[in-house]
C-alpha positions as CSV (number, residue, x, y, z in Angstrom):
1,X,-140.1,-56.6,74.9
2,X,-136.9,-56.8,77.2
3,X,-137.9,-59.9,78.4
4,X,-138.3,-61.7,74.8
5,X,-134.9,-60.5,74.2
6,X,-133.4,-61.8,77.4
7,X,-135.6,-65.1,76.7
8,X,-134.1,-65.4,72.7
9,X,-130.5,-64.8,74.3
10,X,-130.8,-67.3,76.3
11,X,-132.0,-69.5,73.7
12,X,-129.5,-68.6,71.6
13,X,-126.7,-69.5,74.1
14,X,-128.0,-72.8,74.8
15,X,-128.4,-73.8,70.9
16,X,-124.9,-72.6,70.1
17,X,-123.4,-74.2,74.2
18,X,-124.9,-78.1,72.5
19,X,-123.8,-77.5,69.0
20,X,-120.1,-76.6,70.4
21,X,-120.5,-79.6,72.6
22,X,-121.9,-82.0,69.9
23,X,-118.9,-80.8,67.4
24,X,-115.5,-79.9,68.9
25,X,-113.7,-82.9,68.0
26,X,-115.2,-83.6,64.8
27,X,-113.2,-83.9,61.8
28,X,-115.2,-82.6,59.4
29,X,-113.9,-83.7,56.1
30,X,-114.4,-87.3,57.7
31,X,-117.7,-86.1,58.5
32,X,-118.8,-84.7,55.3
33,X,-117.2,-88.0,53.4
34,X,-119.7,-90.3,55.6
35,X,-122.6,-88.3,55.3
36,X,-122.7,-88.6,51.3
37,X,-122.6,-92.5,51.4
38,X,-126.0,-92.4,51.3
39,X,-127.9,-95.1,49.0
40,X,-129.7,-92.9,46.7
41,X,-132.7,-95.4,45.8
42,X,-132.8,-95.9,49.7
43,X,-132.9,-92.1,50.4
44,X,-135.9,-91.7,48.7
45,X,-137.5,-94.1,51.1
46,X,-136.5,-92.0,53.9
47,X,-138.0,-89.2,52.6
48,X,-141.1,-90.8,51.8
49,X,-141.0,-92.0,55.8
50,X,-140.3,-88.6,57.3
51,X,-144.1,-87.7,57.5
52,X,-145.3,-91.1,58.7
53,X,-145.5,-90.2,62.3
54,X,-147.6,-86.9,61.5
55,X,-150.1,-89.2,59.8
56,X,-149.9,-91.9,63.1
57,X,-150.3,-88.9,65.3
58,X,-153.6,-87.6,63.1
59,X,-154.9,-90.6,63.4
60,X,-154.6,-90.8,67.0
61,X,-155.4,-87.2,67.9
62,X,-158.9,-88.1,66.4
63,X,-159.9,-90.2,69.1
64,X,-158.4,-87.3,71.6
65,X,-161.3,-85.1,70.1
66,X,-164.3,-87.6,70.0
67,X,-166.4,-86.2,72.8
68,X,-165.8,-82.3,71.3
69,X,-166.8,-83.5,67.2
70,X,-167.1,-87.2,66.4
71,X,-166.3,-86.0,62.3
72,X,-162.9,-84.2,62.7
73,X,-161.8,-84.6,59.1
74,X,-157.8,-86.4,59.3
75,X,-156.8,-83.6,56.2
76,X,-157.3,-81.0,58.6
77,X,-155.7,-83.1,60.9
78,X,-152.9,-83.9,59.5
79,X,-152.8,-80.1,57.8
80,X,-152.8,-79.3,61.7
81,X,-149.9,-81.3,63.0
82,X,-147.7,-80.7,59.6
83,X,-148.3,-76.8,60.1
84,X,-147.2,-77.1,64.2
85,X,-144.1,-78.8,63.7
86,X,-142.8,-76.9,61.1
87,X,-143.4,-73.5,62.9
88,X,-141.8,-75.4,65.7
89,X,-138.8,-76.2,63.5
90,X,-138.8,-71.9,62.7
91,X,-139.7,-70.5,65.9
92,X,-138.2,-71.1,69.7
93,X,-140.1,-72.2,72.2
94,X,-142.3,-74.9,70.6
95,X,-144.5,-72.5,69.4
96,X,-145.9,-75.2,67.0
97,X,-147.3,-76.7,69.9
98,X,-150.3,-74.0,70.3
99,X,-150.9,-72.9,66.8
100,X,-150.9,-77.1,66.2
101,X,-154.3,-77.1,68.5
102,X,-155.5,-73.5,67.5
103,X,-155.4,-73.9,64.1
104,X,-157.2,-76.9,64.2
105,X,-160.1,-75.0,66.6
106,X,-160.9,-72.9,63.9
107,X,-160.7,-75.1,61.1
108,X,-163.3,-77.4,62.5
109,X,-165.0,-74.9,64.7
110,X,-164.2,-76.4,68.0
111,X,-163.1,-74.8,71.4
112,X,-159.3,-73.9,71.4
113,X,-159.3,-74.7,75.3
114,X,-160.8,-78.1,75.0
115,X,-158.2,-78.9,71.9
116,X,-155.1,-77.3,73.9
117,X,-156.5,-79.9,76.6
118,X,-155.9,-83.2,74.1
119,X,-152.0,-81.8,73.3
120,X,-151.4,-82.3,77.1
121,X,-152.6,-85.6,77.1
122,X,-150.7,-86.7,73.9
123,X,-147.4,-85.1,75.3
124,X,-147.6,-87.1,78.4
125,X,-148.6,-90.4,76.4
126,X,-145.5,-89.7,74.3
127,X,-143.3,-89.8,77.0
128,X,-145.1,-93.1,78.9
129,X,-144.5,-94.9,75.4
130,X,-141.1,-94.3,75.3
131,X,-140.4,-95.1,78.8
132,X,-142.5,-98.1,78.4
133,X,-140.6,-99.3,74.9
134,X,-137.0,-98.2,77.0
135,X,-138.5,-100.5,79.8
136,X,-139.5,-103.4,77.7
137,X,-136.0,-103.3,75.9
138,X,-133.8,-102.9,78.7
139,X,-136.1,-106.1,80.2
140,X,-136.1,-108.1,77.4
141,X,-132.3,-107.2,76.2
142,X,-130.7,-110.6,77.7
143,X,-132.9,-112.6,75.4
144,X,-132.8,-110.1,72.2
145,X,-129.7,-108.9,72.4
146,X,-127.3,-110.6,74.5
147,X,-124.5,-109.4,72.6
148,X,-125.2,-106.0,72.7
149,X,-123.5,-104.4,75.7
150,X,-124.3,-101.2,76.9
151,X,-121.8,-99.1,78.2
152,X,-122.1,-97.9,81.7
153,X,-122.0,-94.2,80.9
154,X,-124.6,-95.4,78.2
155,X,-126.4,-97.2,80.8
156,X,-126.2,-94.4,83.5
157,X,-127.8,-91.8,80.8
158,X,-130.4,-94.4,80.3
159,X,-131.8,-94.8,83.5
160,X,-131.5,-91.5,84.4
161,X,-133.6,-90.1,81.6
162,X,-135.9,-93.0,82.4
163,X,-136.6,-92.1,85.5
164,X,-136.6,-88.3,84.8
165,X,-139.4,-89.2,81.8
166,X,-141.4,-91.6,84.7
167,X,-141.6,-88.9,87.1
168,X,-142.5,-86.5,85.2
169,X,-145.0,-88.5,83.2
170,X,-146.5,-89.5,86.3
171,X,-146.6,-85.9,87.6
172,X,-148.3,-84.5,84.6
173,X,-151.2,-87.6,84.8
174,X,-151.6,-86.7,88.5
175,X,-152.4,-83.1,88.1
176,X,-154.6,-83.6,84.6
177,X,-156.8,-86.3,86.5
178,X,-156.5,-84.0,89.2
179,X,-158.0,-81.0,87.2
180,X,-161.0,-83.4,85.4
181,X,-162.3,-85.4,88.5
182,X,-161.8,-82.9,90.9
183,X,-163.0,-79.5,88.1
184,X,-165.2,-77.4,90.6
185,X,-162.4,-77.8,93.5
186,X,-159.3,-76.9,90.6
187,X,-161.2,-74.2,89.1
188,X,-161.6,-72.2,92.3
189,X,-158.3,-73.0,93.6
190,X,-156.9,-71.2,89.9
191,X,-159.5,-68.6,90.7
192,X,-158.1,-67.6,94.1
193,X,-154.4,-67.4,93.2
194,X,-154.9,-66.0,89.8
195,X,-157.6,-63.5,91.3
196,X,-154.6,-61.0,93.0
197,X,-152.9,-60.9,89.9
198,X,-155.4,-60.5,86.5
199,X,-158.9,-57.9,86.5
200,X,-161.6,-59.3,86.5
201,X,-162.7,-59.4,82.8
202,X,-159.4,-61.4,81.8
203,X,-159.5,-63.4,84.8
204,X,-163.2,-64.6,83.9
205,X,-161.4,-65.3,79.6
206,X,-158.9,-67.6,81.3
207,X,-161.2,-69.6,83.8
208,X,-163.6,-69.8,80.5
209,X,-160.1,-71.1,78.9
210,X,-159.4,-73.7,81.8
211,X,-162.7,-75.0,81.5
212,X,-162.1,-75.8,78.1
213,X,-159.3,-77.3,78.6
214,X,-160.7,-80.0,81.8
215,X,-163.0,-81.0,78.7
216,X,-160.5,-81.7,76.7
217,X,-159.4,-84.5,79.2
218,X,-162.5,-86.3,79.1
219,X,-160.6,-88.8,77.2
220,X,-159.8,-90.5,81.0
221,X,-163.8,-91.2,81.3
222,X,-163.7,-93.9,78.5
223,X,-161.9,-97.1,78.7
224,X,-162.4,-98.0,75.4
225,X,-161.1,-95.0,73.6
226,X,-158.2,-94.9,76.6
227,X,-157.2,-99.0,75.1
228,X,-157.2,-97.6,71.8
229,X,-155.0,-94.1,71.9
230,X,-152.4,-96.5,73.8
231,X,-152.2,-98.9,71.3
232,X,-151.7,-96.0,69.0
233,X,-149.4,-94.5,70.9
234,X,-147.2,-97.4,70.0
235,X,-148.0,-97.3,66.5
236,X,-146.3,-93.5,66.5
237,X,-143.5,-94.7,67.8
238,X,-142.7,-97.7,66.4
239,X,-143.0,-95.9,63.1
240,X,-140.6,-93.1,64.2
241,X,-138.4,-95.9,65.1
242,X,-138.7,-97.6,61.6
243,X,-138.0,-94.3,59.6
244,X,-134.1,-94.2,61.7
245,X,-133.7,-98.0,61.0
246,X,-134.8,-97.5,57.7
247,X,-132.1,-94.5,57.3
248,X,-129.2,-96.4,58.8
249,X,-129.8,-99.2,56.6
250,X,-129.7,-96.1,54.0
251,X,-125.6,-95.6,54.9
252,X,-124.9,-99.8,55.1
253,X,-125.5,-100.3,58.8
254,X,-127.7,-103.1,59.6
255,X,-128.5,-102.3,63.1
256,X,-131.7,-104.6,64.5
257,X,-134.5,-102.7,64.3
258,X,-135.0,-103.0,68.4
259,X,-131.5,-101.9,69.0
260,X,-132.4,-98.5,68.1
261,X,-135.8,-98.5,71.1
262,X,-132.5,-96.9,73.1
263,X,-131.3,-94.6,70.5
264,X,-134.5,-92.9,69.7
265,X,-135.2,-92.5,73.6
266,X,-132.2,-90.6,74.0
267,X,-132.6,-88.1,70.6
268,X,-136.1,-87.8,71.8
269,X,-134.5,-86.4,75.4
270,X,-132.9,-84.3,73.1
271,X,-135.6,-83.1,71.0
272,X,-137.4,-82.1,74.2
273,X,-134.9,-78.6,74.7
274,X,-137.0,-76.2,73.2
275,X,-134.4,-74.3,70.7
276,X,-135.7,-74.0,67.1
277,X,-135.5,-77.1,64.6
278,X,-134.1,-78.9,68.0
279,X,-131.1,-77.4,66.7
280,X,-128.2,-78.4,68.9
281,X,-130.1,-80.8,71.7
282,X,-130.8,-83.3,68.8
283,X,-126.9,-83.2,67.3
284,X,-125.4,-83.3,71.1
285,X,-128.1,-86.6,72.0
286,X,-127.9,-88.1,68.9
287,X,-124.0,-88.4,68.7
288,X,-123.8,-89.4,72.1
289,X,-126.3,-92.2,71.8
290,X,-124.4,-93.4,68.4
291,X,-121.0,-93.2,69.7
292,X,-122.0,-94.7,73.3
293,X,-124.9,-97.4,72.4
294,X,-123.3,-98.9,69.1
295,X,-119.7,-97.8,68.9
296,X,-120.0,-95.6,66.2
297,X,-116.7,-93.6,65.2
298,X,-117.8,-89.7,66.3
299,X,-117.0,-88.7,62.8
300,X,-119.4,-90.6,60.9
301,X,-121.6,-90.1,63.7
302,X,-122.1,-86.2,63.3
303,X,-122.1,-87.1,59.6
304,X,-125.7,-89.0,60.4
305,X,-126.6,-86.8,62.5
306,X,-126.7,-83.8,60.2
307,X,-128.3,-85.7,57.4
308,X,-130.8,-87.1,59.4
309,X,-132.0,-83.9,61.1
310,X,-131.7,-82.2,58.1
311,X,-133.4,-84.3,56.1
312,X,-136.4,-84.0,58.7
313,X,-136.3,-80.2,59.1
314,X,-136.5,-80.0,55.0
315,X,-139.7,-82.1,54.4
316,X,-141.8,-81.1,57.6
317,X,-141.0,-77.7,56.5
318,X,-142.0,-78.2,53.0
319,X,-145.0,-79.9,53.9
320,X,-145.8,-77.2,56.4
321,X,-145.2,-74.7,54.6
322,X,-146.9,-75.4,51.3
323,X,-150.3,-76.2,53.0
324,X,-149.9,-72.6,54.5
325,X,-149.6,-71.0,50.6
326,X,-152.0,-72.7,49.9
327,X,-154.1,-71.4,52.6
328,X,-153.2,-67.5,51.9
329,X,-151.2,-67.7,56.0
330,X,-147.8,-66.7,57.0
331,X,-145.8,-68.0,60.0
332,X,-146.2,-64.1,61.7
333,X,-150.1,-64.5,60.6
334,X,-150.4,-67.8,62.9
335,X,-148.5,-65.3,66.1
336,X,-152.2,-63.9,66.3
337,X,-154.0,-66.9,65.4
338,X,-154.2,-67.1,69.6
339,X,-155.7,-64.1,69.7
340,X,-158.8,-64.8,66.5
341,X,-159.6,-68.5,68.6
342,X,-159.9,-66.4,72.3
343,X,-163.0,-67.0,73.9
């Protein structure tokens, strides 16, 4: 108990650290008076866009789960990935990100291990895509956009979080192709370190669990599915990128749709800090990359920023949260849904 106190504390500091950070100069009546200018008839378009990358990453999580259950049914899918980021948005930690697969193990009867096994996988494709789409763009950026000048502390946070997303991308692919071509060798190794430290009965539940989730990687044994869940990869993120072009065309600002590749790199770097609702990582990342990529006065920039975010917190929570009524759950009903999916 001490400890989740010490670890909400912590959390807590960090959120309220970034949101000081993000806002100390700010000007808020300039703030508020940019945030309003909102085109109405384009805000509903926005709204209608904030849940297009759940539906992309449905789509693609399907061909995650093809050698568990060919017939995964997208609702439950999409029910799934709509429930585990609005518990993310509630809860610290990213919570979201293991009632997302558990929820989905017992609505289609699969094993949680193998399913917890495909979120890996997608989190470290999310990352390559992004790196790859920063890569292309900084590339390609003398013959797209040659009048677009980064600014060397722009640039610097750039590369830097390149890099830092590269190697850890890479890390992560080594050790899960590691773990599924290498299984017998992996398991034994987690069975002689864990062995000291768990008894025997819930040391044999979490080998059972780590073999569930080596299945879940089989995804790296088949080229053709491997082609495909890249190419969708891209699709996620090209939509997530459409929905912010979409909004800043919302507020008058006709920025080119691959000027923002940068942008959505960096709030995405931001997005990553585990505080609930990405609650002061997002507003910190999001103003710097506004104020540093395209000039952006800081005061309209924190304006955006808090209409954006909020307007995605609202409608994934929404959605989240009405498919959870309808289902009879609560958020503090999915805290044991861990323990109903245990092998």
């Amino acid at each position: 108990m001490k400890k989740k106190w010490i670890r909400a504390a912590l959390i807590i500091l960090v959120m309220a650290g970034l949101l000081f950070l993000s806002f100390r100069k700010v000007n808020w009546a300039d703030a508020y008076r940019f945030g309003i200018r909102i085109s109405l008839p384009a805000l509903v378009l926005v709204l209608a866009l904030v849940p297009l990358h759940m539906l992309t990453r449905s789509v693609r999580w399907k061909y995650l789960l093809i050698h568990e259950k060919r017939d995964v049914k997208l609702r439950n899918l999409l029910s799934a990935t709509a429930i585990g980021f609005a518990v993310s948005y509630i809860l610290p930690g990213r919570v979201g990100e293991i009632v997302r697969p558990l929820y989905l193990a017992r609505k289609e009867n699969v094993r949680p291990g193998f399913v917890l096994g495909t979120i890996v996988v997608e989190r470290i494709f999310d990352v390559m895509t992004m790196c790859a789409l920063l890569g292309i763009f900084l590339l390609a950026r003398p013959l797209i956009a040659a009048d677009f000048l980064i600014k060397p502390e722009a640039a610097k946070i750039l590369n830097f979080w390149g890099l830092i997303g590269v190697a850890s991308s890479i890390v992560l692919m080594a050790l899960c192709l590691l773990f599924f071509f290498f299984r017998e060798k992996a398991l034994g190794l987690a069975s002689r370190v864990l062995r000291p430290f768990l008894p025997a009965r819930l040391l044999e539940k979490v080998l059972k669990l780590l073999h569930e989730f080596i299945d879940g990687l089989k995804f790296f044994h088949s080229l053709g599915t491997m082609l495909i869940y890249i190419g969708l990869s891209f699709v996620v993120w090209l939509g997530i990128i459409l929905f912010y072009w979409v909004f800043f065309r919302a507020y008058g600002l006709s920025l080119p749709y691959v000027l923002l590749i940068p942008y959505v790199f960096v709030t995405g770097v931001g997005a990553s800090i585990p505080t609930p609702g990405m609650v002061g990582g997002f507003e910190w990342f999001s103003i710097l990359g506004l104020t540093t990529l395209f000039g952006i006065d800081a005061n309209q920039a924190a304006g955006l920023t808090i209409v954006v975010h909020a307007l995605q917190l609202v409608v994934t929570c929404l959605l989240g949260y009405a498919i959870l009524w309808k289902e009879g759950l609560s958020v503090f009903q999915l805290r044991k849904l861990g323990e109903t999916t245990k092998p």
